[in-house]
DSSP file (Angstrom, degrees, kcal/mol; ACC not computed):
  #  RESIDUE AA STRUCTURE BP1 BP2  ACC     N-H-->O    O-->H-N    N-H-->O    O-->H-N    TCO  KAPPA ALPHA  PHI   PSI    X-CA   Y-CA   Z-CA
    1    1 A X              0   0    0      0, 0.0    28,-0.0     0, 0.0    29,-0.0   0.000 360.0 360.0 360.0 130.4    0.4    8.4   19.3
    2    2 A X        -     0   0    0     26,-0.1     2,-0.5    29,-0.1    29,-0.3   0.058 360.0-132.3 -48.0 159.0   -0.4    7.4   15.7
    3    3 A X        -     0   0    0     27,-4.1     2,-0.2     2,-0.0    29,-0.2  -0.966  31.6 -89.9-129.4 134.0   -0.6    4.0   14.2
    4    4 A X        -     0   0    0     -2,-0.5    58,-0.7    27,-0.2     2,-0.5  -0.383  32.0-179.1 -23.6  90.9    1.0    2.9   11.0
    5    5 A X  E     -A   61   0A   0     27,-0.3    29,-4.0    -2,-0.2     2,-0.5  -0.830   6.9-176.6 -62.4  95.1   -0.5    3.0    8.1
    6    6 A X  E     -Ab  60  34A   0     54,-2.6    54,-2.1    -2,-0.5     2,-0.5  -0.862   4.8-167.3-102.7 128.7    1.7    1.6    5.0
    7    7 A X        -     0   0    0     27,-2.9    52,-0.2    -2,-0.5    16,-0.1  -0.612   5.4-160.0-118.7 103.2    0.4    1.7    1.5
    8    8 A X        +     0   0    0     -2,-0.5    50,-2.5    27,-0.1    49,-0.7   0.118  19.9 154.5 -72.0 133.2    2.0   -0.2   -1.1
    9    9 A X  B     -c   37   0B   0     27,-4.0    29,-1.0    48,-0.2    -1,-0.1  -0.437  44.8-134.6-145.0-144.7    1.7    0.4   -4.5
   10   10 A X        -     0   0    0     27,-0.2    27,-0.1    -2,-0.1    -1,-0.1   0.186  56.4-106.4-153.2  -4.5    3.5    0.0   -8.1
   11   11 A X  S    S+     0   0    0      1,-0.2    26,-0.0     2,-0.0    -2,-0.0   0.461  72.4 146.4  91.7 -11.9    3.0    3.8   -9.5
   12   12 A X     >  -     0   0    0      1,-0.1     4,-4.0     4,-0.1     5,-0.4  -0.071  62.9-103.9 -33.2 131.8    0.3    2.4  -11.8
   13   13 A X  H  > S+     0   0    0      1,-0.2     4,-1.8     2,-0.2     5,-0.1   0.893 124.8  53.3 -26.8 -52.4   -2.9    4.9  -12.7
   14   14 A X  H  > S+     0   0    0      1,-0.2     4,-1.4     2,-0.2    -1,-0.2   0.824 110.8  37.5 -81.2 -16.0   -4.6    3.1  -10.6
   15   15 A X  H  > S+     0   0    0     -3,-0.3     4,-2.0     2,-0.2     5,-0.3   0.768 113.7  54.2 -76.9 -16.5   -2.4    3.2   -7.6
   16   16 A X  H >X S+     0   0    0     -4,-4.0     4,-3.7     1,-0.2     3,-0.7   0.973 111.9  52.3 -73.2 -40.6   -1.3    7.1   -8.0
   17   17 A X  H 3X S+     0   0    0     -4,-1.8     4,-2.2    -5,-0.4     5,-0.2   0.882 112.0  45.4 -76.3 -34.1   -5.4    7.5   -8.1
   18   18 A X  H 3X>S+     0   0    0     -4,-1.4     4,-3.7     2,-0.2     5,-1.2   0.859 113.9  45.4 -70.5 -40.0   -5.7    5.4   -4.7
   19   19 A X  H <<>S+     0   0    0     -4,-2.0     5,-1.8    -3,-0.7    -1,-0.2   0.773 116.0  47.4 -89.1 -15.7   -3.1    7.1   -2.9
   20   20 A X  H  <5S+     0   0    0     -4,-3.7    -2,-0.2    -5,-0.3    -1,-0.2   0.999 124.8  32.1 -49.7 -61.1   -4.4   10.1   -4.0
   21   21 A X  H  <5S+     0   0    0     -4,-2.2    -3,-0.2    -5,-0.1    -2,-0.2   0.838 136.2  10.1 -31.9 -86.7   -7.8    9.1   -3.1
   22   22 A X  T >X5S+     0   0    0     -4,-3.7     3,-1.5    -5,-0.2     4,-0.8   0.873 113.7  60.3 -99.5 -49.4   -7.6    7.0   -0.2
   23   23 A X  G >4<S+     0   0    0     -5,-1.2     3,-2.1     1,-0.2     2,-0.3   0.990 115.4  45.8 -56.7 -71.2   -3.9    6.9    1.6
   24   24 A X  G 34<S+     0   0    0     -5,-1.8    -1,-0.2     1,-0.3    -2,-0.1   0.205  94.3  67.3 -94.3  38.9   -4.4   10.8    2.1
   25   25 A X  G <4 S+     0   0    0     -3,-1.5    -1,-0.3    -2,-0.3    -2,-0.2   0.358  82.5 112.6 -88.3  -6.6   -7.9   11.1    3.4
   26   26 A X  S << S-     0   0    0     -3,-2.1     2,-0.8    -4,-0.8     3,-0.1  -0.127  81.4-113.9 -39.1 162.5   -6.3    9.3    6.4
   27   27 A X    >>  -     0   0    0      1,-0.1     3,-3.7     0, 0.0     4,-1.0  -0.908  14.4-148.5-120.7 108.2   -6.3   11.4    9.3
   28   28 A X  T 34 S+     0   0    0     -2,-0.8    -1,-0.1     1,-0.2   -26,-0.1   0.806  97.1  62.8 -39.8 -40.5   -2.6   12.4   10.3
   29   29 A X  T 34 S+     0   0    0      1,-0.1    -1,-0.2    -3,-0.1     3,-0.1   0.984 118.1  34.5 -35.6 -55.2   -3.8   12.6   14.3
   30   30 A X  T <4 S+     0   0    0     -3,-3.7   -27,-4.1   -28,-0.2     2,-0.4   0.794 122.9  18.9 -85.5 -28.2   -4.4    9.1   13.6
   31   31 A X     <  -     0   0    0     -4,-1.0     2,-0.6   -29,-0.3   -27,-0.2  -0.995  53.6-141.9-142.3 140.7   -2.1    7.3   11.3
   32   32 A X        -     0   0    0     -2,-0.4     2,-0.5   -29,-0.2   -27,-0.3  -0.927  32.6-145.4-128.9  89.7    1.2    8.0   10.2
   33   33 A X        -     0   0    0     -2,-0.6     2,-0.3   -29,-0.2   -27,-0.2  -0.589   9.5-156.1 -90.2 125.5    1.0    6.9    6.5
   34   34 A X  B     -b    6   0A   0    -29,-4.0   -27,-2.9    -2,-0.5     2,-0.9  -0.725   8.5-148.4 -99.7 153.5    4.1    5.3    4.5
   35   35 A X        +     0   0    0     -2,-0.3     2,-0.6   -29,-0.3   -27,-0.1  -0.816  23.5 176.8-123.7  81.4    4.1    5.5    0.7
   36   36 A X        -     0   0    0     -2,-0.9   -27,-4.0   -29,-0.1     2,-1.0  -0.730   9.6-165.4-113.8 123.0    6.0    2.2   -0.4
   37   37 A X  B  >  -c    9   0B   0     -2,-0.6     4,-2.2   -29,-0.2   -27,-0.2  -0.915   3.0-169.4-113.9 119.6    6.3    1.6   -4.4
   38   38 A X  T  4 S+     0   0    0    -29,-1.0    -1,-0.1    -2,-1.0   -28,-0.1   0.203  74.8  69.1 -58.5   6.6    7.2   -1.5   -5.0
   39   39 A X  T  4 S+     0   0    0      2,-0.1    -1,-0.2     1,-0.1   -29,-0.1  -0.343 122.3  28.0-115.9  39.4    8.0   -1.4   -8.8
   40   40 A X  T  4 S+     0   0    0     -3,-0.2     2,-0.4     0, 0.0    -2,-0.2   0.437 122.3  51.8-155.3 -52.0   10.9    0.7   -7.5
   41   41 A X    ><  +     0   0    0     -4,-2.2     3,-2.3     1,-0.2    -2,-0.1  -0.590  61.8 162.5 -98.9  49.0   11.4   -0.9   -3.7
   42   42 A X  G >   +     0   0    0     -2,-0.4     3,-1.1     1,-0.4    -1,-0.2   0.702  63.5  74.3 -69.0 -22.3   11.6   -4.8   -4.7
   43   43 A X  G 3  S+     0   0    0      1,-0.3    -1,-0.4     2,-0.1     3,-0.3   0.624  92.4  43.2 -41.1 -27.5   13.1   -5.3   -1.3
   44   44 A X  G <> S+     0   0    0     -3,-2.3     4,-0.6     1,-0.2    -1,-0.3  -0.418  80.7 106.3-129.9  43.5   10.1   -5.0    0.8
   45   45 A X  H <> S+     0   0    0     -3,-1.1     4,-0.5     2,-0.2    -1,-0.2   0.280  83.1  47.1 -62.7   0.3    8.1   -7.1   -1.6
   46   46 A X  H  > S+     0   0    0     -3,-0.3     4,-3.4     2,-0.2    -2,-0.1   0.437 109.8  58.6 -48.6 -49.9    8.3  -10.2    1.1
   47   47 A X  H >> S+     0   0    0      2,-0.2     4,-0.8    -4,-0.2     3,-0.5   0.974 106.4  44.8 -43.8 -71.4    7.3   -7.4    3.7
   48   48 A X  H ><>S+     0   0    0     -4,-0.6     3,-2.5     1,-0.3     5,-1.0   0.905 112.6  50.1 -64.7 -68.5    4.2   -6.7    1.7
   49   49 A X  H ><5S+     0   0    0     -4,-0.5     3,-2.0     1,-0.3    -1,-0.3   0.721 106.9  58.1 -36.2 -42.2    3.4  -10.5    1.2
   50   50 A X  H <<5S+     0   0    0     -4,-3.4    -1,-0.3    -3,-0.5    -2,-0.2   0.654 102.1  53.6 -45.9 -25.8    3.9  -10.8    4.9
   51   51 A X  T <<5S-     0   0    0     -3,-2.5    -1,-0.3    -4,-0.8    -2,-0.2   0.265 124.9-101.7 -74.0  -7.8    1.2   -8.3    5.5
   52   52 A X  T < 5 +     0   0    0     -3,-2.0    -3,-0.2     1,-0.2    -2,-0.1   0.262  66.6 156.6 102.3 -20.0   -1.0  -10.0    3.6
   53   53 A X      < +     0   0    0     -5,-1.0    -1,-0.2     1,-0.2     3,-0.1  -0.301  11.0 170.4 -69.6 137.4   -1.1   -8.1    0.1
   54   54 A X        +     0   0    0      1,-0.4    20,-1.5    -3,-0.1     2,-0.2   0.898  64.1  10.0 -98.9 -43.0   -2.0   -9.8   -2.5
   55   55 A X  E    S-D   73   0C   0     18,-0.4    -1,-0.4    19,-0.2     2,-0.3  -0.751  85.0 -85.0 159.8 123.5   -2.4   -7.2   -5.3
   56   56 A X  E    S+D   72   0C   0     16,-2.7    15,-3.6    -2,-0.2    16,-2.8  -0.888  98.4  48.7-113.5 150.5   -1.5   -3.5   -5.4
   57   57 A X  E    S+     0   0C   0    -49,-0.7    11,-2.4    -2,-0.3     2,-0.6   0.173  80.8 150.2 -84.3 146.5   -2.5   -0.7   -4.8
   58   58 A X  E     -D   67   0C   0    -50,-2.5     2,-0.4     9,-0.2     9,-0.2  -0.905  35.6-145.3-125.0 161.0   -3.3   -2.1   -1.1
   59   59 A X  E     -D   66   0C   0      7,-3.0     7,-2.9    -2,-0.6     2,-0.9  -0.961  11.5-144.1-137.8 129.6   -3.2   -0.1    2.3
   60   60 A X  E     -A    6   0A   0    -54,-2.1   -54,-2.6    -2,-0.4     2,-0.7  -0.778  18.9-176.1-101.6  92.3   -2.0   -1.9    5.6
   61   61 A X  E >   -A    5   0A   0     -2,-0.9     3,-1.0     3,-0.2   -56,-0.2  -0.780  64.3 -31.8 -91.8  97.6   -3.8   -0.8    8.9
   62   62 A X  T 3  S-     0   0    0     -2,-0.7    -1,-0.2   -58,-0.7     3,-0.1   0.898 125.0 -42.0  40.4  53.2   -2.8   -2.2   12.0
   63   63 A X  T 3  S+     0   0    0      1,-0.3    -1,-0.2   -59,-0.3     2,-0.2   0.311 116.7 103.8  95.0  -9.7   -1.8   -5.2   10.9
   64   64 A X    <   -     0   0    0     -3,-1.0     2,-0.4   -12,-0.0    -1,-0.3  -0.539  59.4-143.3 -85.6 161.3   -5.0   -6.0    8.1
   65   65 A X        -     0   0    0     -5,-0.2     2,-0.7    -2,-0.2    -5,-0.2  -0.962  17.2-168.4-138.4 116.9   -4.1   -5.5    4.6
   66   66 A X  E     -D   59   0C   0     -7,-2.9    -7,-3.0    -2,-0.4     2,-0.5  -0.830  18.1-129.9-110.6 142.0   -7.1   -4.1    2.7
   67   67 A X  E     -D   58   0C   0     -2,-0.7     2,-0.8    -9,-0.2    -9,-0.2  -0.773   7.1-154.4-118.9 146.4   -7.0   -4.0   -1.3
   68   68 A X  E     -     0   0C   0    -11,-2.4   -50,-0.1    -2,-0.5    -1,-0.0  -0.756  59.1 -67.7-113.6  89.0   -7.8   -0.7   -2.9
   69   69 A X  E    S-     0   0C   0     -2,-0.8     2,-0.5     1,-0.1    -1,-0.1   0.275  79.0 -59.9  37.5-166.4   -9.2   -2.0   -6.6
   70   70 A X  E     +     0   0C   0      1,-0.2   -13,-0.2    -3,-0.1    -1,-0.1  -0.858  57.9 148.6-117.8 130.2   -6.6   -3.6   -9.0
   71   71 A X  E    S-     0   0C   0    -15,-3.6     2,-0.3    -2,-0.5    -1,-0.2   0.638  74.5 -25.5-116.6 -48.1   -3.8   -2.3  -10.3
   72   72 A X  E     -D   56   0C   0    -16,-2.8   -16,-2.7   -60,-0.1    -1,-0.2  -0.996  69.7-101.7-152.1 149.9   -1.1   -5.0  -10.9
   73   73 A X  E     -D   55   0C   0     -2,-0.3   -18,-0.4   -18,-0.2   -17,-0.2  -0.268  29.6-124.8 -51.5 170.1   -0.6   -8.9   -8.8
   74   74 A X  S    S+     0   0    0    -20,-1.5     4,-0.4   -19,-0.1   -19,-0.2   0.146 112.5  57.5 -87.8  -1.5    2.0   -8.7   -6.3
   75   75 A X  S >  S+     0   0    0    -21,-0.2     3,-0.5     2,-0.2   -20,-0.1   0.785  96.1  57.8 -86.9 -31.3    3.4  -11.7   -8.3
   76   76 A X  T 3  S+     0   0    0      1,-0.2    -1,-0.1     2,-0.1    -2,-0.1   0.311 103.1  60.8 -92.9  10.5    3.5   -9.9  -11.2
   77   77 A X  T 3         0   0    0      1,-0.1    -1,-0.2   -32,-0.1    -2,-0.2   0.774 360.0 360.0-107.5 -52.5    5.9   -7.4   -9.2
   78   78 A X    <         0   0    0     -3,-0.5    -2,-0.1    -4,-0.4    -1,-0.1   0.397 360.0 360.0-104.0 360.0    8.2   -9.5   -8.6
């Protein structure tokens, strides 16, 4: 069974280039990756801070929140 991969992002250069990048070198056996923009999906901006994100783009792996260079705050999101 996969595990959950979410990676949150705002649609920014640098986040399309990350999820280009990074969210689909994942390997689908393993992780079952969700594709969350926040500039769009302001609801699950509390979600994201709960995960830990500070800062988009970020990608959330079993429960760590790792952040993928800078695109925009998650304050500045909101």
């Amino acid at each position: 069974m996969a595990s959950k991969a979410v990676f949150y992002h705002a649609g920014c250069p640098v986040c399309v280039s990350a999820e280009q990048t990074v969210a689909n070198a994942l390997d689908s056996a393993k992780y079952q990756v969700e594709s969350v923009h926040l500039g769009t999906d302001k609801s699950r901006i509390g979600e994201a801070e709960a995960a830990g994100v500070k800062s988009v783009p970020a990608l959330v792996i079993d429960g760590a929140a790792f952040h993928i260079n800078f695109g925009a705050s998650i304050s500045d999101l909101k």
